[in-house]
C-alpha positions in Angstrom: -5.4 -18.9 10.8 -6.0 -16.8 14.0 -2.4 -15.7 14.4 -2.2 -14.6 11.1 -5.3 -12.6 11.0 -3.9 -10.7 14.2 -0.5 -10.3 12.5 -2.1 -9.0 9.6 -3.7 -6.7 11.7 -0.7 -6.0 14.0 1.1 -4.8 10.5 -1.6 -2.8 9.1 -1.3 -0.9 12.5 2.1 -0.6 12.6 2.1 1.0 9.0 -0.5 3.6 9.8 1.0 5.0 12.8 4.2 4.9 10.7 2.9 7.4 8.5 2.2 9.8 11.7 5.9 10.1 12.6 7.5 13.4 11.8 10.8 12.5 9.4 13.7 14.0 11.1 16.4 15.3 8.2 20.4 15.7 9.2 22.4 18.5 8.1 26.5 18.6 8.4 27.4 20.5 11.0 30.8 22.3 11.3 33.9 19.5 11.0 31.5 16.9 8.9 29.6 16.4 11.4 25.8 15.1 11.4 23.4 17.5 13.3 19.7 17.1 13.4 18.0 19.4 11.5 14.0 20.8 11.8 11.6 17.8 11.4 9.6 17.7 8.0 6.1 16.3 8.6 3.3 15.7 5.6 0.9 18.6 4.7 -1.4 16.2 3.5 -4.9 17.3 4.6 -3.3 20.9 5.3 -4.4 22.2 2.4 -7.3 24.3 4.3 -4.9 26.0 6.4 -1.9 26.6 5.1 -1.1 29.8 3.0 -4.6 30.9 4.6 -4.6 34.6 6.1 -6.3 35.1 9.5 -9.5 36.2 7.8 -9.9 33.0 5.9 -9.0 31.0 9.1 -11.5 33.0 11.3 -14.1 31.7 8.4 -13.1 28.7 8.6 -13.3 27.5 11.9 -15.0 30.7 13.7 -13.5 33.2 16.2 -9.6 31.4 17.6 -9.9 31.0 21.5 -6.2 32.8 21.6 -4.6 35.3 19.1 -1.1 36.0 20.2 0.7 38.6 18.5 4.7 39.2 18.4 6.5 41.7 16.0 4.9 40.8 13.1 4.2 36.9 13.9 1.1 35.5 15.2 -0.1 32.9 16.6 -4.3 31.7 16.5 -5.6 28.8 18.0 -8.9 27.3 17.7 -9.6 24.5 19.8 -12.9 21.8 20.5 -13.5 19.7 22.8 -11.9 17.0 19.8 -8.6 19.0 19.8 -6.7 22.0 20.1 -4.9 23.5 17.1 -2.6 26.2 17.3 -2.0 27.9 13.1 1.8 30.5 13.1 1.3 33.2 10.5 4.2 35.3 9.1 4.1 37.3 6.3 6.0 36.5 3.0 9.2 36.9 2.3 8.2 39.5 -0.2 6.1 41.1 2.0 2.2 41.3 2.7 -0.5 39.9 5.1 0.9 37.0 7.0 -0.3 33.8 6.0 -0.1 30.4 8.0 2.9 28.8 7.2 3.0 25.9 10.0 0.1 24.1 12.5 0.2 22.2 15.6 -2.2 19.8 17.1 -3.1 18.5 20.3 -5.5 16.8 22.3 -7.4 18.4 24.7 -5.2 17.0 27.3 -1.8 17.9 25.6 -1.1 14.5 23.8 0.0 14.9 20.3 -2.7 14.4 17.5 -2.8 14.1 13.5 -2.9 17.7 12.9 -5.0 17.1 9.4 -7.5 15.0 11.3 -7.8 18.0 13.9 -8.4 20.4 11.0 -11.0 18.1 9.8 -12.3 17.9 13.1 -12.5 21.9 13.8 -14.0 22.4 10.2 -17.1 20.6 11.6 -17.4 22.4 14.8 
């Protein structure tokens, strides 16, 4: 009964941290040959940030501890003591106020971390 409780358990791990793995999609390359393309990860729980302008970030989640600017990218980050989350803004392809488009999260100490669970976690700062 023991072993299968902790196998039990063992899976339901296994699954959850399954769902934290970015997907990694291949593209042919030239010849037919298979090159990795850009990693597609879930926006689940992204649905605070992403589109969001600056302003509506800045609301969010207060003043960002960095704004770096470059032509007419940008980068904010806003970071706790939780996590550190870094939100890339460009503006559409029709033009208009750049809007964030993809986020990154970290731990304080540069480990990786859920970046919807950092959002959540910055939203209550």
């Amino acid at each position: 009964m023991k072993g299968d409780l902790k196998l039990a358990v063992a899976g339901g791990g296994a699954l959850l941290l399954a769902g934290c793995v970015p997907q990694v999609a291949t593209t042919p390359g030239p010849g037919g040959a298979v090159t990795p393309a850009r990693p597609t990860y879930s926006m689940a729980g992204l649905e605070a940030v992403m589109g969001r302008n600056a302003a509506a970030l800045t609301r969010q989640f207060g003043d960002p501890d960095l704004d770096v600017r470059e032509g007419n990218a940008r980068k904010l980050q806003f970071g706790s003591a939780v996590c550190v989350l870094d939100a890339y803004l460009y503006p559409p392809a029709g033009g208009g106020e750049a809007i964030v488009t993809y986020v990154d999260a970290r731990l304080p100490d540069g480990r990786d971390v859920d970046r919807a669970s950092c959002v959540a976690a910055l939203g209550r700062r």
